[in-house]
PQR file with spaces between the fields and no chain letter, atoms N, CA, C, O and H, PARSE charges and radii, in Angstrom:
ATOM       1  N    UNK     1      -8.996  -11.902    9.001 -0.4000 1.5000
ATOM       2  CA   UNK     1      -9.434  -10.882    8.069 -0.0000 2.0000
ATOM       3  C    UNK     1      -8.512   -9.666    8.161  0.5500 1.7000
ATOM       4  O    UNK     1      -8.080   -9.287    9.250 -0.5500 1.4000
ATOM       5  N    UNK     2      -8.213   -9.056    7.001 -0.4000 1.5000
ATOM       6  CA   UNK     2      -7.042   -7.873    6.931 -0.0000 2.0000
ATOM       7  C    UNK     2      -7.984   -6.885    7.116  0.5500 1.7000
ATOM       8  O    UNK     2      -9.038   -6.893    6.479 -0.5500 1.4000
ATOM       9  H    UNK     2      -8.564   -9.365    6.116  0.4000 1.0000
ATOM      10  N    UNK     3      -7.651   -5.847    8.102 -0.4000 1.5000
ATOM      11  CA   UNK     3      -8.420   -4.595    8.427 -0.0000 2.0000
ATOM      12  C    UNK     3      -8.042   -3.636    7.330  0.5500 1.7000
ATOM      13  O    UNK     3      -6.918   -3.526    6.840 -0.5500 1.4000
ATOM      14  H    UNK     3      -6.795   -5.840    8.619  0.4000 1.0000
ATOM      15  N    UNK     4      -9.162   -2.929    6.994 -0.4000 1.5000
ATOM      16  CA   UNK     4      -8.967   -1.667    5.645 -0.0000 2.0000
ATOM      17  C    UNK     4      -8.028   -1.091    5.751  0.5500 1.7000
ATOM      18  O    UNK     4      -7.037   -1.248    5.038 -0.5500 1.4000
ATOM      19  H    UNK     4     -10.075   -3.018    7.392  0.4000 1.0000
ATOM      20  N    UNK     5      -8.136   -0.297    6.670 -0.4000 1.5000
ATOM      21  CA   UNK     5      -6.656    0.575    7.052 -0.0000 2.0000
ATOM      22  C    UNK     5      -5.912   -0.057    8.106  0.5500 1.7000
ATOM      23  O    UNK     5      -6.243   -0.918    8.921 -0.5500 1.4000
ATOM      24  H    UNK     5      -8.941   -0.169    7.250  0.4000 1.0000
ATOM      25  N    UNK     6      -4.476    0.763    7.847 -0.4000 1.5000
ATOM      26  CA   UNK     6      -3.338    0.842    9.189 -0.0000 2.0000
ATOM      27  C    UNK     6      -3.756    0.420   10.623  0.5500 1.7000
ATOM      28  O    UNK     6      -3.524   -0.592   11.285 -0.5500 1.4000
ATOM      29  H    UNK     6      -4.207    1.463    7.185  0.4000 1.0000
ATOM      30  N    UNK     7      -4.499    1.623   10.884 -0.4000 1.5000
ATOM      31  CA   UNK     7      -4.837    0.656   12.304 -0.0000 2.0000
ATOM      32  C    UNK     7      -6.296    0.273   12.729  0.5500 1.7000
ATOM      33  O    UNK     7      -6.979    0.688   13.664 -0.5500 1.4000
ATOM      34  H    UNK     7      -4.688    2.445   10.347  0.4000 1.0000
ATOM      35  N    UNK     8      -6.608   -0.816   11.573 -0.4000 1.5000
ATOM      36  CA   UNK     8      -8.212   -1.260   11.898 -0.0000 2.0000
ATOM      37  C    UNK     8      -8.736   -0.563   10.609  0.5500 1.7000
ATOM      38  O    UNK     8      -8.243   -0.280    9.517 -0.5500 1.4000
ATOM      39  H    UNK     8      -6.052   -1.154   10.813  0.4000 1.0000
ATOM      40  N    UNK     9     -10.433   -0.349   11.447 -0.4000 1.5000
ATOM      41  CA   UNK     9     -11.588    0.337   10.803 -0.0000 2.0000
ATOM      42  C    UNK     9     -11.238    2.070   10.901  0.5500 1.7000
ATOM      43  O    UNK     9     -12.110    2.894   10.624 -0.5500 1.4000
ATOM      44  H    UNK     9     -10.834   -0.580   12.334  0.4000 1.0000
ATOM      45  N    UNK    10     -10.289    2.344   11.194 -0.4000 1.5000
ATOM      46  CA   UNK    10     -10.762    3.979   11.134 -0.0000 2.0000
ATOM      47  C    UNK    10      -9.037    4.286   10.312  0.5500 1.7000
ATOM      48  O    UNK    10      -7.892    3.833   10.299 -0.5500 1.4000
ATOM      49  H    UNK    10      -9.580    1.675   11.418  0.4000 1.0000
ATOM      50  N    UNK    11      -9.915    5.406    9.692 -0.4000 1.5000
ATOM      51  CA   UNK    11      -8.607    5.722    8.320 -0.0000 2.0000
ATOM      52  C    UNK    11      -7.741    6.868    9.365  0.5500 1.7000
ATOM      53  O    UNK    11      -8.439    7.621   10.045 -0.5500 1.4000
ATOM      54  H    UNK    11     -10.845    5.774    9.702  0.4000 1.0000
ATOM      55  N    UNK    12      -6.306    6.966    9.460 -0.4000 1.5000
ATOM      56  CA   UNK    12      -5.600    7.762    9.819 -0.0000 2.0000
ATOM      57  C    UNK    12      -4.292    8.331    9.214  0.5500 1.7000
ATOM      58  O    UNK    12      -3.882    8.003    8.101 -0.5500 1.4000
ATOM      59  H    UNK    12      -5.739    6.355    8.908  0.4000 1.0000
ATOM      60  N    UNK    13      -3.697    9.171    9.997 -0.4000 1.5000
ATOM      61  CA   UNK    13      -2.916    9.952    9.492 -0.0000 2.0000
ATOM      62  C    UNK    13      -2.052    9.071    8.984  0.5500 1.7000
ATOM      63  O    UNK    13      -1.746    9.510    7.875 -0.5500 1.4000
ATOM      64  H    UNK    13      -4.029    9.438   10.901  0.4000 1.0000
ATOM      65  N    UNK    14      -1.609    8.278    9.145 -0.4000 1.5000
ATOM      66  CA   UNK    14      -0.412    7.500    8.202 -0.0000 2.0000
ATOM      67  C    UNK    14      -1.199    6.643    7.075  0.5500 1.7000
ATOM      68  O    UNK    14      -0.468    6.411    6.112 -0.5500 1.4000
ATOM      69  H    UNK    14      -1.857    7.921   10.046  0.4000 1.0000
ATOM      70  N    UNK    15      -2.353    6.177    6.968 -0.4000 1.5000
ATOM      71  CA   UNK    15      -3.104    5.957    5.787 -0.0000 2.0000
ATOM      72  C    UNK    15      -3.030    6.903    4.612  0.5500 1.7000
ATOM      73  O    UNK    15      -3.001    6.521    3.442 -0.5500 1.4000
ATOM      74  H    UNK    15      -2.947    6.366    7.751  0.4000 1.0000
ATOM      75  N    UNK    16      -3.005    8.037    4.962 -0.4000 1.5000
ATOM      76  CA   UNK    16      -3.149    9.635    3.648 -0.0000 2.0000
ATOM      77  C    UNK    16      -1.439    9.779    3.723  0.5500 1.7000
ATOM      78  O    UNK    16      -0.943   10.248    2.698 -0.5500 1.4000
ATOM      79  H    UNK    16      -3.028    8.348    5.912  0.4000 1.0000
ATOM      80  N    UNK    17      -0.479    9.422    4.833 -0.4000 1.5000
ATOM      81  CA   UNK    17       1.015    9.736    4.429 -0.0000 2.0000
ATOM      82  C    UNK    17       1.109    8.995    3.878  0.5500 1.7000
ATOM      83  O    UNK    17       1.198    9.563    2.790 -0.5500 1.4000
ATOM      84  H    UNK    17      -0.881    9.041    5.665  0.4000 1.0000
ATOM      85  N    UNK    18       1.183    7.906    3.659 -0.4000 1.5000
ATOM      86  CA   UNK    18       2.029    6.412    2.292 -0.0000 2.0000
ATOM      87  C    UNK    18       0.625    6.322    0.871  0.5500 1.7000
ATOM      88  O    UNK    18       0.662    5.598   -0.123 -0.5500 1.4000
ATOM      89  H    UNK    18       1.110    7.444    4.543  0.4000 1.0000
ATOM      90  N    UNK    19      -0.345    7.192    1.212 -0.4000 1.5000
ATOM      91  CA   UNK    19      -1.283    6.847   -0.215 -0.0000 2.0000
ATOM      92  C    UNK    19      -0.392    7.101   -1.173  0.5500 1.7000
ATOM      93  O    UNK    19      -0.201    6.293   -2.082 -0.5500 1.4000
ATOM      94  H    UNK    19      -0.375    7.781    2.020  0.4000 1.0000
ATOM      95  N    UNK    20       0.328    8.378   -1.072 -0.4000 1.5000
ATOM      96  CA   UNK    20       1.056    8.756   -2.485 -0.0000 2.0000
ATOM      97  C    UNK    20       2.277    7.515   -2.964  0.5500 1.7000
ATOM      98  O    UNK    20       2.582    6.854   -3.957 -0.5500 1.4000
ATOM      99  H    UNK    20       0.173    9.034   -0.334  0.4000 1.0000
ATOM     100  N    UNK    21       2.666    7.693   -1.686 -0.4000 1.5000
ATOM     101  CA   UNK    21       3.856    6.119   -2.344 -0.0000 2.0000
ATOM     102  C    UNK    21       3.431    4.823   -2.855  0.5500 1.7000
ATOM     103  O    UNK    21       4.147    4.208   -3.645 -0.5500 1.4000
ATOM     104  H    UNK    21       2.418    8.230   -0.880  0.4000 1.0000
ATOM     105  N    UNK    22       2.206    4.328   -2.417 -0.4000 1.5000
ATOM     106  CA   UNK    22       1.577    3.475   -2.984 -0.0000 2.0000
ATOM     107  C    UNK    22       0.748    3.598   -4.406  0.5500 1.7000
ATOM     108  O    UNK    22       0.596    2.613   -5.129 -0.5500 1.4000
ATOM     109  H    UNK    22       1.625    4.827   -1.775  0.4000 1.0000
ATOM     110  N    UNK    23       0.200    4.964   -4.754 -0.4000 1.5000
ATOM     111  CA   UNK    23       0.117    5.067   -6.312 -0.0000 2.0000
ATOM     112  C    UNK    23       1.560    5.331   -6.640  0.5500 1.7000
ATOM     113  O    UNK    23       1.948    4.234   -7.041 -0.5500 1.4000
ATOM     114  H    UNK    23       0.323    5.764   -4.167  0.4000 1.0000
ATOM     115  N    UNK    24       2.435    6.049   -6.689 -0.4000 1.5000
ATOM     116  CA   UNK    24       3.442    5.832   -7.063 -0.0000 2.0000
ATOM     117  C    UNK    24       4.199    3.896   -7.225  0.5500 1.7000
ATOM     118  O    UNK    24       5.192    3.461   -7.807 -0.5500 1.4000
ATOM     119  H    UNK    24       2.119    6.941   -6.364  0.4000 1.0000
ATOM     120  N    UNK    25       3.616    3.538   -6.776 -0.4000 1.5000
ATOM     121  CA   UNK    25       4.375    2.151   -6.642 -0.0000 2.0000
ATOM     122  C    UNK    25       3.826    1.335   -7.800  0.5500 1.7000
ATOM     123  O    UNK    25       4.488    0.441   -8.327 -0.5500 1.4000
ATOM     124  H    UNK    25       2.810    3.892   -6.303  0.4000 1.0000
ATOM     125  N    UNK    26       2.679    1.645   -8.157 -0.4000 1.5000
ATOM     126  CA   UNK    26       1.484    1.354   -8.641 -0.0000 2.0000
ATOM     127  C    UNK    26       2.063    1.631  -10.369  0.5500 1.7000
ATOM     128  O    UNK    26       1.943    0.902  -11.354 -0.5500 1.4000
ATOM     129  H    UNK    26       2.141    2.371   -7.730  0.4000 1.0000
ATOM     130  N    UNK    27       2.699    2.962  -10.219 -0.4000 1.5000
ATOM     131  CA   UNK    27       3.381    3.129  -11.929 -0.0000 2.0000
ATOM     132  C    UNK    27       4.567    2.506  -11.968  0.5500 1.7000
ATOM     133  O    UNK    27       5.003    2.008  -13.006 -0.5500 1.4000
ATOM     134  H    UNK    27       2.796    3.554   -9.419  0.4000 1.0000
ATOM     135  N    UNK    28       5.263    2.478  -10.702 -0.4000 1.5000
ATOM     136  CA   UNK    28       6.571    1.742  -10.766 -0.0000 2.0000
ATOM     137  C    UNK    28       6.522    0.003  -11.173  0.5500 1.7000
ATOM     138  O    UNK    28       7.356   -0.824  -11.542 -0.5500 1.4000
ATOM     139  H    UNK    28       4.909    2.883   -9.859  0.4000 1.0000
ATOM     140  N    UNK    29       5.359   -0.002  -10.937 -0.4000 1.5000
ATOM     141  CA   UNK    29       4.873   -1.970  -11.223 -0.0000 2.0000
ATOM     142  C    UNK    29       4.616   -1.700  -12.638  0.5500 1.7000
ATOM     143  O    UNK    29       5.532   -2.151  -13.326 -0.5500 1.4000
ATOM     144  H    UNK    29       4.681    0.670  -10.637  0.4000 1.0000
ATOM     145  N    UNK    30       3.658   -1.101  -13.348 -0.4000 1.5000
ATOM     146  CA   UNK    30       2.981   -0.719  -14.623 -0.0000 2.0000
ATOM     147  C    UNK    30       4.334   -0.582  -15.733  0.5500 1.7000
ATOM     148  O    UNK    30       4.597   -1.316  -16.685 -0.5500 1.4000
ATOM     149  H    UNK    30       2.914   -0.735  -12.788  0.4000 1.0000
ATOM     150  N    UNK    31       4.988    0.494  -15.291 -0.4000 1.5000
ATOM     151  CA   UNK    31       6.271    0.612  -16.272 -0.0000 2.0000
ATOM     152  C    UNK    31       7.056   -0.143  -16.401  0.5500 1.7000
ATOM     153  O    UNK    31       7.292   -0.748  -17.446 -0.5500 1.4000
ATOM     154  H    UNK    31       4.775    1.091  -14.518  0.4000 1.0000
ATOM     155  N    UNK    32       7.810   -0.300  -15.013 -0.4000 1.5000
ATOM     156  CA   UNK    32       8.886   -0.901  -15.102 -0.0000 2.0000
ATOM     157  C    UNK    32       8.804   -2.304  -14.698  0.5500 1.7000
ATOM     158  O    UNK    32       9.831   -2.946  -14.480 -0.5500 1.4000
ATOM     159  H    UNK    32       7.618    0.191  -14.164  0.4000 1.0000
ATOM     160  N    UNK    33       7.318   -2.953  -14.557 -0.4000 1.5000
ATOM     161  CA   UNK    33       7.774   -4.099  -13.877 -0.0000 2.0000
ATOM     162  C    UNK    33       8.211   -4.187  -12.788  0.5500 1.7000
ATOM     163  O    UNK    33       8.865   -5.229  -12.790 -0.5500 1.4000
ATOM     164  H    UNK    33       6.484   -2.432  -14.734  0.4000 1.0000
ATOM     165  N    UNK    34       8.292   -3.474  -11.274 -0.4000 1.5000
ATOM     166  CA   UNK    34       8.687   -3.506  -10.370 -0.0000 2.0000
ATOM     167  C    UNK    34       7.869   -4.072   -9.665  0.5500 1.7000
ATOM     168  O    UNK    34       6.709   -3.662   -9.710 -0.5500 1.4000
ATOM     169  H    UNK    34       7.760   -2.627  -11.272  0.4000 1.0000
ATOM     170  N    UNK    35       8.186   -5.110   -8.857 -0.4000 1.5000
ATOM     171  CA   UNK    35       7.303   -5.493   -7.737 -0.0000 2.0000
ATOM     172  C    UNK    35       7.356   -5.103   -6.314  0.5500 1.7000
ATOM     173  O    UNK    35       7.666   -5.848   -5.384 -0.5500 1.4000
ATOM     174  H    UNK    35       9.128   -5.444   -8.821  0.4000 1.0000
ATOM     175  N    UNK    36       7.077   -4.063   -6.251 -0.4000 1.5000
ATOM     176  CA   UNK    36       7.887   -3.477   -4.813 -0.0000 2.0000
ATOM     177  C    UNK    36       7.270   -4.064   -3.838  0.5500 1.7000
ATOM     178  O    UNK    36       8.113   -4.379   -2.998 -0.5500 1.4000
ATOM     179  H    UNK    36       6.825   -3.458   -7.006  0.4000 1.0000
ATOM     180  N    UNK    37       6.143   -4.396   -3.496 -0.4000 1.5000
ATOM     181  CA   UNK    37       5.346   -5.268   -1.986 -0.0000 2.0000
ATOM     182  C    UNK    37       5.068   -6.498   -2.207  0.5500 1.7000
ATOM     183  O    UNK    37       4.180   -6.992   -1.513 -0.5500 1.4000
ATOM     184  H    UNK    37       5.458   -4.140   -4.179  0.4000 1.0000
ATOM     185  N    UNK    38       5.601   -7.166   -3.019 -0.4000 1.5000
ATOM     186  CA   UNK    38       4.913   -8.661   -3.517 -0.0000 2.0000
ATOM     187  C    UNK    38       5.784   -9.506   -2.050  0.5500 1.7000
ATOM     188  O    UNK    38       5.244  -10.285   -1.265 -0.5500 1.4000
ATOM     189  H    UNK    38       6.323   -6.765   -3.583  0.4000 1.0000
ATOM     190  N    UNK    39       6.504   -9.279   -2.040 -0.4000 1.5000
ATOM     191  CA   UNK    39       7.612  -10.226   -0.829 -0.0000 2.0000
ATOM     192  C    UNK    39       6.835   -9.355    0.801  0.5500 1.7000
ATOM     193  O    UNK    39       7.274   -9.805    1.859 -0.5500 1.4000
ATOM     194  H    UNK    39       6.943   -8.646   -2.678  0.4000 1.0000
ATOM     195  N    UNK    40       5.874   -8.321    0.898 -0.4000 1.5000
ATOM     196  CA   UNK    40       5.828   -7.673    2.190 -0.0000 2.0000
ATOM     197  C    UNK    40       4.231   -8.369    1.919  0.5500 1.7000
ATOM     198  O    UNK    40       3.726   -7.665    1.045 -0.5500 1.4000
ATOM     199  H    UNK    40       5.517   -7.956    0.038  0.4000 1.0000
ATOM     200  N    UNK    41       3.617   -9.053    2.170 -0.4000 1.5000
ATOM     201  CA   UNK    41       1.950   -9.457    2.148 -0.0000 2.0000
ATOM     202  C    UNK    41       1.191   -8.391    3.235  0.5500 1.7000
ATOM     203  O    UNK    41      -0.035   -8.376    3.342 -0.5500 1.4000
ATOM     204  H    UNK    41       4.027   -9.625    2.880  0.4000 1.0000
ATOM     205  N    UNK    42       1.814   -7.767    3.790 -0.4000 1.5000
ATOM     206  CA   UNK    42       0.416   -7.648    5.391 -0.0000 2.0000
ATOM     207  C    UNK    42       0.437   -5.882    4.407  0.5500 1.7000
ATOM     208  O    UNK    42      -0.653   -5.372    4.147 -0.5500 1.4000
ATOM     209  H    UNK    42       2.810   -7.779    3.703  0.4000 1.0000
ATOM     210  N    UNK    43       1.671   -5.205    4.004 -0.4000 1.5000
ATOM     211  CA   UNK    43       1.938   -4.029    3.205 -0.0000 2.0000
ATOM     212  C    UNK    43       1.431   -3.999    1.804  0.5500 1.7000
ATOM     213  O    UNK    43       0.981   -2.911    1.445 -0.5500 1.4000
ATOM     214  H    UNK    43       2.556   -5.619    4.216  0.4000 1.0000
ATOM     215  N    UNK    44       1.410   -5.067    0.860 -0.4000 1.5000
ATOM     216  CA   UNK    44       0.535   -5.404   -0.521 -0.0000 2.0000
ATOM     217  C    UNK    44      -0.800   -5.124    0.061  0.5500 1.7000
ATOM     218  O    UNK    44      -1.297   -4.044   -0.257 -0.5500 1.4000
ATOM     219  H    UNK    44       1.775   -5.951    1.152  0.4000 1.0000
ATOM     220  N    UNK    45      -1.452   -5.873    0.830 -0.4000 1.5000
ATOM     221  CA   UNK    45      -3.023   -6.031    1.010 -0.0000 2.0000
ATOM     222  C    UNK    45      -3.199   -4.665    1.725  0.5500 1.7000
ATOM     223  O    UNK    45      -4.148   -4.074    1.210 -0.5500 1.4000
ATOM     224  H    UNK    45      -1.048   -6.751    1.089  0.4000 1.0000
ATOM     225  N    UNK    46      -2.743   -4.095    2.526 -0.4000 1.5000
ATOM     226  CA   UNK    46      -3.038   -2.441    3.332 -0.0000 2.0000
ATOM     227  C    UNK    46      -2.882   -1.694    1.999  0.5500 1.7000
ATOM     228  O    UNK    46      -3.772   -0.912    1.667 -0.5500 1.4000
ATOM     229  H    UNK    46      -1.972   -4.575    2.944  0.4000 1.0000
ATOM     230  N    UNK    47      -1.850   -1.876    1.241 -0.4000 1.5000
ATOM     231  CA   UNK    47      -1.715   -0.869   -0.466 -0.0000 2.0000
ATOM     232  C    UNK    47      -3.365   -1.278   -1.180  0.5500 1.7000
ATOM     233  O    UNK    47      -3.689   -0.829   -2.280 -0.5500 1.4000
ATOM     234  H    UNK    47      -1.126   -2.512    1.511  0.4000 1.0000
């Protein structure tokens, strides 16, 4: 089972540092078609 956050059950400081890059990634897929985490699985499912 993939844990919610980074490290496990409890949300931390590097969970709230990469949120923004991950909505950002999120328009970069939408617009342009980019698949930026499709090839990283353990980084797709934590996004």
């Amino acid at each position: 089972m993939q844990e919610p956050y980074f490290n496990g059950e409890n949300f931390s400081l590097i969970d709230a540092a990469y949120a923004p890059i991950f909505i950002r990634s999120d328009v970069f897929e939408d617009l342009l078609g980019l698949q930026v985490t499709d090839k990283l699985p353990k980084i797709h499912a934590w996004r």
